[in-house]
KEDODO-918627 format. One record per residue (C-alpha): x, y, z; residue in one letter; residue number from 1. Coordinates in Angstrom, 3 decimals, m for minus. Example, Ala and Ser with C-alpha at 12.3 -4.5 7.8 and 13.67 -1.06 7.14 Angstrom:
BEGIN
<<12.300, m4.500, 7.800>, 'A', 1>
<<13.670, m1.060, 7.140>, 'S', 2>
//
This chain:
BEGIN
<<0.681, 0.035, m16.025>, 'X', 1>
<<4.268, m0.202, m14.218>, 'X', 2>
<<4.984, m3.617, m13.917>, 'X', 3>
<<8.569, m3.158, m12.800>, 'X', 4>
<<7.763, m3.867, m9.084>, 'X', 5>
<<5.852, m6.800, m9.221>, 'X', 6>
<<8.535, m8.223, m11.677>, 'X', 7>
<<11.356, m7.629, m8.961>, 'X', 8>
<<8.806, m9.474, m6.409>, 'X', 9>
<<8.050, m12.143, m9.028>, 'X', 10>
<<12.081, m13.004, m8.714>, 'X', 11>
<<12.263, m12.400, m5.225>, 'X', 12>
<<8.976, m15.042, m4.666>, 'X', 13>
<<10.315, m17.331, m7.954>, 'X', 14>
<<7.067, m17.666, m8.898>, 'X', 15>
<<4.258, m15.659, m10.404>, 'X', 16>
<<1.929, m13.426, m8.976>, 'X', 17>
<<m1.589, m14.373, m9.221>, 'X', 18>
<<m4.276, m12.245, m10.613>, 'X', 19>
<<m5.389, m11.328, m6.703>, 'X', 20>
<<m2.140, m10.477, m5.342>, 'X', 21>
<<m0.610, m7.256, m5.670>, 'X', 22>
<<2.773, m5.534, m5.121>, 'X', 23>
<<2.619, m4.134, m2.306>, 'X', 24>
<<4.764, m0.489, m1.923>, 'X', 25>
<<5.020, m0.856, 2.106>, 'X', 26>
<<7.535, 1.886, 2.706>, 'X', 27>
<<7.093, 3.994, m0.524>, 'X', 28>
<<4.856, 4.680, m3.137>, 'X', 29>
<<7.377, 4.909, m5.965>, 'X', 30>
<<5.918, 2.319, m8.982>, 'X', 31>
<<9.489, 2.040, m10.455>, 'X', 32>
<<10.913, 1.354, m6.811>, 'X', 33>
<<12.098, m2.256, m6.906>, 'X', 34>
<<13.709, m3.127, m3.223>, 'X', 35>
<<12.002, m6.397, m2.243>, 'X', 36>
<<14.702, m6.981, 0.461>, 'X', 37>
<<16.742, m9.320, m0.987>, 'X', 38>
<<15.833, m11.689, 1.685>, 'X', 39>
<<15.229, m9.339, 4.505>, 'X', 40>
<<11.328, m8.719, 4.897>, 'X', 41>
<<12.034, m5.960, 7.306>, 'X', 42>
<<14.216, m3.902, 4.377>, 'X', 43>
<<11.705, m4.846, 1.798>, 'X', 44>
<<9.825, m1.638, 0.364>, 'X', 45>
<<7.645, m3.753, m2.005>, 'X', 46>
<<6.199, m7.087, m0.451>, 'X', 47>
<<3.353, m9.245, m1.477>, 'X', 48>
<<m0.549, m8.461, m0.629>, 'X', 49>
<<m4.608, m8.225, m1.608>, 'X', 50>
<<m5.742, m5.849, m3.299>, 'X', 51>
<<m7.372, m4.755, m0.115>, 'X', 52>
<<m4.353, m4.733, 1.863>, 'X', 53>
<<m2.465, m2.586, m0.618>, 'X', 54>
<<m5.459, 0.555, m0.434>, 'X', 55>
<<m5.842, 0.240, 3.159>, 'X', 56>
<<m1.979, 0.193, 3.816>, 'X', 57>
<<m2.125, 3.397, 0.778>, 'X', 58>
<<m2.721, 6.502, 3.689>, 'X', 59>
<<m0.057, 4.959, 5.934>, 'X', 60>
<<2.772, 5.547, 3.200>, 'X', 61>
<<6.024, 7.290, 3.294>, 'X', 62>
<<6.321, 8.961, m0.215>, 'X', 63>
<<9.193, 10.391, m0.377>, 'X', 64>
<<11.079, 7.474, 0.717>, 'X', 65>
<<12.315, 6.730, m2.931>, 'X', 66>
<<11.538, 9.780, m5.068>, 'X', 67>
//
């Protein structure tokens, strides 16, 4: 399992993730991709969610955007 992405969102959120929420890849589907935004939401590629949210956001992705 990558957990370099929900790490990065772990700092970003200074606090742990729960067991229901997810890292979210919202403008990529790279698992080593680590942009949470710094700050800026809109710039973020991997942003908090459900479980649910994350598979119905999955068609909707841009793959390429960090490969």
């Amino acid at each position: 399992m990558d957990v370099t992405h929900r790490y990065a969102l772990a700092v970003e959120l200074e606090r742990g993730l729960d067991d229901n929420e997810v890292a979210m890849h919202r403008r990529c589907d790279n698992p080593l991709c680590v942009n949470t935004g710094d700050g800026d939401a809109f710039a973020a590629h991997v942003v908090l969610a459900s479980a649910a949210e994350n598979m119905a956001d999955r068609p909707l992705r841009i793959t390429k955007h960090c490969s």
